[in-house]
C-alpha positions as CSV (number, residue, x, y, z in Angstrom):
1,X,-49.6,20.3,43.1
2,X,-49.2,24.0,42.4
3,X,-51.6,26.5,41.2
4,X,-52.8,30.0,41.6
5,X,-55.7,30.3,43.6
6,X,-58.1,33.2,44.7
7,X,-59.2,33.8,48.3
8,X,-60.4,37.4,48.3
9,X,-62.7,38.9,45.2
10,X,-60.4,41.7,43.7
11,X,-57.1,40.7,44.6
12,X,-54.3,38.8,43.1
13,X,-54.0,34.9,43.8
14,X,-51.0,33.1,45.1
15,X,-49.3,30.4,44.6
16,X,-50.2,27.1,47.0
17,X,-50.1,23.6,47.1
18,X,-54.0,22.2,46.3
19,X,-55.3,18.7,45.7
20,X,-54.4,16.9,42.5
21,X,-57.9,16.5,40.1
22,X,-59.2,13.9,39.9
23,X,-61.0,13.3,36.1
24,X,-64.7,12.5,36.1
25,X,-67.0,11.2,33.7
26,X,-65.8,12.2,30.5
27,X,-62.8,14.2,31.6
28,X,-59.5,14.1,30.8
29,X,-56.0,15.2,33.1
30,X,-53.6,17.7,31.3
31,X,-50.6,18.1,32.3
32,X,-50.3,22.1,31.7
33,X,-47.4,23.4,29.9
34,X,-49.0,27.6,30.3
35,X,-51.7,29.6,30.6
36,X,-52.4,32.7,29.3
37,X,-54.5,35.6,31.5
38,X,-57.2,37.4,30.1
39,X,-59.4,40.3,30.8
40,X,-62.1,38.2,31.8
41,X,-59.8,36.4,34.4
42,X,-59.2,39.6,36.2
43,X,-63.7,40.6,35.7
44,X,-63.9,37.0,37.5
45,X,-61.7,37.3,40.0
46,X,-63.2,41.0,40.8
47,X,-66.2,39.5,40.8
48,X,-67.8,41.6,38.3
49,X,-68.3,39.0,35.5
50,X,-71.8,39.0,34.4
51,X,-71.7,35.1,34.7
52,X,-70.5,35.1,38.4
53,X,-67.4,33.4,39.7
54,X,-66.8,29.9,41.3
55,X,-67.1,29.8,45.3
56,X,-64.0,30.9,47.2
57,X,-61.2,30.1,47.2
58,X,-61.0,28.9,43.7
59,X,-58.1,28.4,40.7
60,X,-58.4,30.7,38.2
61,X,-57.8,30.4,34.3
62,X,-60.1,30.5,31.6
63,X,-58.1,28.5,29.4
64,X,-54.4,26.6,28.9
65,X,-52.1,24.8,27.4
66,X,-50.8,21.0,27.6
67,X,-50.8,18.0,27.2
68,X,-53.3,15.4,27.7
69,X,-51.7,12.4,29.8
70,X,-53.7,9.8,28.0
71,X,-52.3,10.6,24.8
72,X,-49.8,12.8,24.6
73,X,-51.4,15.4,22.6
74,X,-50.8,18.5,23.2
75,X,-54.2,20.5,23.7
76,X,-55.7,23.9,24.1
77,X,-58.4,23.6,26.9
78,X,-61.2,26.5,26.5
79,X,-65.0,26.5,27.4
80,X,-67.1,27.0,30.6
81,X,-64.0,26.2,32.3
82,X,-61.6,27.6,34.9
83,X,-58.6,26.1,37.0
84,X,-56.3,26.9,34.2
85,X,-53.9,28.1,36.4
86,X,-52.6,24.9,37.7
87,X,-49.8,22.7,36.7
88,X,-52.5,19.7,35.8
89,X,-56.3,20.1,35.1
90,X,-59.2,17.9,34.3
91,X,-61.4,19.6,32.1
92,X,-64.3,17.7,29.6
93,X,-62.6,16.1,26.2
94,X,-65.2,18.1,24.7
95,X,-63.4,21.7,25.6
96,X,-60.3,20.2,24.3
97,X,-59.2,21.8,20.9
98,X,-55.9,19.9,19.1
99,X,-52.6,22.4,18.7
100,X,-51.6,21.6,15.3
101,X,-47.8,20.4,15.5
102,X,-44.8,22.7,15.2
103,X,-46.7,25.1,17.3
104,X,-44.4,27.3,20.0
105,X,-47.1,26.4,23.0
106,X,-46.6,30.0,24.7
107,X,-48.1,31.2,20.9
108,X,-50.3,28.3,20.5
109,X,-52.2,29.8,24.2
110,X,-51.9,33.6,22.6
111,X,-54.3,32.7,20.3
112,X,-56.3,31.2,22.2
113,X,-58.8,33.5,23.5
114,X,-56.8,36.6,22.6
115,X,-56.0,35.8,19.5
116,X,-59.7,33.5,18.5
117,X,-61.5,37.3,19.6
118,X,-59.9,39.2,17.0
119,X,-59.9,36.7,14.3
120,X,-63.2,35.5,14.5
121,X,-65.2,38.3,13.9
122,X,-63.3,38.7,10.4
123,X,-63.2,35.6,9.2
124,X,-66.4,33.6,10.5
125,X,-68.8,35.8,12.6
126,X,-69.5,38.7,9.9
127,X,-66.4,37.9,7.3
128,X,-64.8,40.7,5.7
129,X,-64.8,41.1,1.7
130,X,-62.4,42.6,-0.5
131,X,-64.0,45.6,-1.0
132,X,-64.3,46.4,2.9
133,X,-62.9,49.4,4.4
134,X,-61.8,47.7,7.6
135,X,-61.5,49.8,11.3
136,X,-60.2,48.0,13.6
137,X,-60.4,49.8,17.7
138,X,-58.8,49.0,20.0
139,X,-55.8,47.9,17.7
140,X,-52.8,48.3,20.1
141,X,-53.7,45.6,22.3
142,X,-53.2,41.6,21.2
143,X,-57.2,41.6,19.9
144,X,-57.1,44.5,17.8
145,X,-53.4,43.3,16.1
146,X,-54.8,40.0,15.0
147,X,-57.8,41.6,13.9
148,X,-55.5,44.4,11.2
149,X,-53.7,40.8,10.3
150,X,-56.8,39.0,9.7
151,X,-58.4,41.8,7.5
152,X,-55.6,42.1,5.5
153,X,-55.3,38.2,5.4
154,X,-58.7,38.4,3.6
155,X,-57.5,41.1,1.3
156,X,-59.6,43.9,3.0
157,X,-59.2,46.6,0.6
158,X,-58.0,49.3,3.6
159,X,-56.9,48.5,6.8
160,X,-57.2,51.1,9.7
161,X,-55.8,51.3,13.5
162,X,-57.3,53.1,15.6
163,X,-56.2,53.5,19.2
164,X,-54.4,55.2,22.1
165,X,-51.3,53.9,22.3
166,X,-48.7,55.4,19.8
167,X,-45.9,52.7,19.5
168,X,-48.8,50.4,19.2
169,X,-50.2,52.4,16.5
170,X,-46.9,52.3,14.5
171,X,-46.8,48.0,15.2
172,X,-50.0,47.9,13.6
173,X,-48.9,49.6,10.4
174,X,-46.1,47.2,10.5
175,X,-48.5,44.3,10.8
176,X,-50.3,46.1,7.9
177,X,-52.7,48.7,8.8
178,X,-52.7,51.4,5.9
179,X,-53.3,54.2,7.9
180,X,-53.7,54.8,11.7
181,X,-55.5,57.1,14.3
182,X,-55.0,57.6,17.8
183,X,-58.1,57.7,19.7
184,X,-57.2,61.0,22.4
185,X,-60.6,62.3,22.6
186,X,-60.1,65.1,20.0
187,X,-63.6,66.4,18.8
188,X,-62.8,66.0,15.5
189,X,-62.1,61.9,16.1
190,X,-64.8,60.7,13.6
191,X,-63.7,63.2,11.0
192,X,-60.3,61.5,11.3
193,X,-62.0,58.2,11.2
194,X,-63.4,59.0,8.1
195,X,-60.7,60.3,6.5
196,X,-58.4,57.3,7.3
197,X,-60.9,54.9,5.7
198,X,-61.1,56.9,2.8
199,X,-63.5,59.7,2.7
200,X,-66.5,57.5,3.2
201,X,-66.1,55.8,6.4
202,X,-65.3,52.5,7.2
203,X,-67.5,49.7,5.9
204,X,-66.5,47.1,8.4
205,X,-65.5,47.9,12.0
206,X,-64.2,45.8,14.8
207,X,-65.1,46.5,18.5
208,X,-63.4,45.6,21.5
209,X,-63.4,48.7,23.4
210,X,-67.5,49.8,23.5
211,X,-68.0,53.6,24.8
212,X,-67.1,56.2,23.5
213,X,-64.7,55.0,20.7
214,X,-67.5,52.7,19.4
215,X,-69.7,56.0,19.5
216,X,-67.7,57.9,17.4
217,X,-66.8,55.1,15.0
218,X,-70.5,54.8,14.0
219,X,-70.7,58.2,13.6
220,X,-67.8,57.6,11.0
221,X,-69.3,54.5,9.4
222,X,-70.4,54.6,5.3
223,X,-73.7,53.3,4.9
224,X,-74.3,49.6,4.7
225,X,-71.6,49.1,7.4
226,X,-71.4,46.2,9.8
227,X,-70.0,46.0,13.5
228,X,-69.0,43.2,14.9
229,X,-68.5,43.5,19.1
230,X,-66.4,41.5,21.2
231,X,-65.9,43.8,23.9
232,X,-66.4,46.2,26.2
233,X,-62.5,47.5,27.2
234,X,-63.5,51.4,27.5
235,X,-66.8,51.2,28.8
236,X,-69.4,49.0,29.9
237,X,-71.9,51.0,28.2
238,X,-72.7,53.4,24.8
239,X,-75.0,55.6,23.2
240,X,-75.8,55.2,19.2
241,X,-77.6,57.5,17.6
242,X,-80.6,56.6,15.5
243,X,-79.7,58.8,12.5
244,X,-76.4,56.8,12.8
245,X,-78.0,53.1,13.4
246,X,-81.3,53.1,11.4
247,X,-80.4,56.2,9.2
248,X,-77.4,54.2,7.7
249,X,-78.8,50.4,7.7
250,X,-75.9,49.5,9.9
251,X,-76.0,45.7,11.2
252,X,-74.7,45.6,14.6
253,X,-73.2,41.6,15.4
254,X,-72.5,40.5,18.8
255,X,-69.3,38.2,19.3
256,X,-68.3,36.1,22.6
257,X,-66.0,33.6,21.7
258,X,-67.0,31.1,24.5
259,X,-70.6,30.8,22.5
260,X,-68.9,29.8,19.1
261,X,-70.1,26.4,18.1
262,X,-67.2,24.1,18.9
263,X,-66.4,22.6,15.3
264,X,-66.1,26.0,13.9
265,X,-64.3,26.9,17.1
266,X,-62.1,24.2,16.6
267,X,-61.5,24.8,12.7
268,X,-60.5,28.5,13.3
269,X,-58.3,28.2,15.9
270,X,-56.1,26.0,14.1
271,X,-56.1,28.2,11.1
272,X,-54.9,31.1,13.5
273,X,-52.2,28.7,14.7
274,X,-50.8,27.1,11.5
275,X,-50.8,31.2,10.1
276,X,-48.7,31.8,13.2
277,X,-46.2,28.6,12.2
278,X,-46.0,30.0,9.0
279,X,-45.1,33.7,10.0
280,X,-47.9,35.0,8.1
281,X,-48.9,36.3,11.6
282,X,-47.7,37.4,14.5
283,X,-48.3,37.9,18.1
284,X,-45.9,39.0,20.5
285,X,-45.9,37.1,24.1
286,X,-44.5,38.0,27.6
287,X,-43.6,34.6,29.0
288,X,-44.1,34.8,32.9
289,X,-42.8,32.2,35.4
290,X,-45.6,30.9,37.5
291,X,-43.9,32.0,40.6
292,X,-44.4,35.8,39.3
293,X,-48.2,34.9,38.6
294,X,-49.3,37.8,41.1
295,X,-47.6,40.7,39.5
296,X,-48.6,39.4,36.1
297,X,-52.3,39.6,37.1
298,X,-52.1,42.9,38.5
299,X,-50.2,44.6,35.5
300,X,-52.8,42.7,33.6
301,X,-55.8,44.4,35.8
302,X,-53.9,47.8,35.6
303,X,-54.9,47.7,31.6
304,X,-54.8,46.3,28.4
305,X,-50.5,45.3,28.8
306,X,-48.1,45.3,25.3
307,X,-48.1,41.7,25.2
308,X,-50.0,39.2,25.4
309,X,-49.1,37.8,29.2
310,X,-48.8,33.7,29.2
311,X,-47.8,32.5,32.5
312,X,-45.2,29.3,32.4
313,X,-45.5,26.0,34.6
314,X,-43.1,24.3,32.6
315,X,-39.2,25.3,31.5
316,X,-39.1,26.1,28.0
């Protein structure tokens, strides 16, 4: 069968012909339909993952989207896994998550773990209230544009983007952001900040970038705020302040989606996806033929890309 696989750390795969899988105990074969790529597909295949990678050569894929051949169901595979990237897999019945029906499956694999890391942190790890100033970072890529739909799904009582990107700025105040500021290093980014949220700061932020941008928007934050983290985008490392931390009684919440207890994991996700079915939410997908898999992964690697990248094994 056909899959992408990795020979060298750092560079792209390609396309081959490897052995089909064979299920063990407890596993299941899925016949994949796509697979999305992700940021931590690219810091595995580098080799930077703090986790490590799977001996060389390897197929990568952190998650995808089929259908079981037992069953017929179609499934989103996610957890401790990779080989997504192939056009059959045999991955644990436990990792498998149900796609509720009606589902377009390029969309049903956005929200996968793009879509589950910006929902989560507003409606399960630290849920947002109606009286929350919401800023969302990062807000131009597919992470930070679920999480401006989610907060205003809850009813947030502001919504701000904040970013680099200008057309992705002006998308989220179309998905519903009230206000929006572009993150170009200006010294007076937390004043804007600030000011976008109201005068006060935000009460609520979301955080997939890290750095600098997560520096400044504690800086920014009211008092009482919370932070939830899912990632680390613009810098693997940041400075906070004490006057801003401790001096504010800020509560700082860590979020990987991969250590989400499974029934809750499995509960959101398919609240994400009937929202999508219903148009209540959107995200925007770049289907990519399989045999285009390498230029995918490098425009991937190049940056945080538009749209959300799903790569096809199947013919819609």
């Amino acid at each position: 069968m056909r899959a992408a696989v990795i020979t060298t750390l750092g560079e792209a795969p390609e396309i081959r012909e490897v052995p089909e899988p064979v299920p063990g105990g407890g596993e299941v074969l899925v016949e994949v339909e796509c697979a999305p790529l992700n940021p931590v597909d690219i810091t595995i295949g580098a080799g930077t993952f703090y986790g490590g990678h799977p001996p060389l050569p390897y197929v990568p894929g952190e998650e995808t989207i089929g259908r079981r051949l037992d069953t017929g169901e179609r499934v989103w595979v996610y957890g401790r896994f990779t080989g997504g990237l192939a056009e059959r897999v045999a991955a644990p019945e436990e990792r498998l998550y149900p796609v509720p029906e009606g589902a377009d499956p390029a969309l049903a694999g956005a929200a996968g773990i793009g879509g589950m890391t910006g929902w989560l942190p507003v409606t399960w790890r630290a849920p947002v209230r109606e009286d929350d100033r919401v800023l969302v970072l990062g807000a131009t890529g597919t992470v930070g544009l679920v999480a401006v739909q989610a907060a205003r799904l809850r009813r947030a009582a502001r919504v701000v983007a904040a970013g680099r990107d200008r057309d992705g700025l002006e998308r989220a105040r179309r998905l519903g952001a009230d206000d929006a500021v572009q993150l170009d290093g200006g010294n007076d980014v937390v004043d804007r900040l600030r000011a976008a949220c109201g005068g006060n700061g935000p009460t609520y932020v979301v955080d997939p970038l890290w750095g600098p941008p997560l520096e400044a928007a504690a800086e920014a934050c009211a008092r009482h705020a919370r932070i939830v983290h899912v990632g680390r985008s613009a810098a693997p490392e940041a400075t906070l302040k004490s006057s801003d931390v401790r001096g504010k009684s800020l509560d700082l919440y860590g979020l990987s989606t991969g250590h989400t207890p499974r029934d809750e994991l499995r509960r959101e996700y398919a609240e994400l996806v009937h929202h999508i079915i219903r148009g209540e939410l959107e995200i925007e997908v770049e289907r990519v033929p399989v045999e285009q898999v390498a230029d995918a992964w490098r425009r991937q690697a190049s940056g945080s890309p538009k749209r959300k990248l799903v790569v096809l094994f199947q013919p819609e």
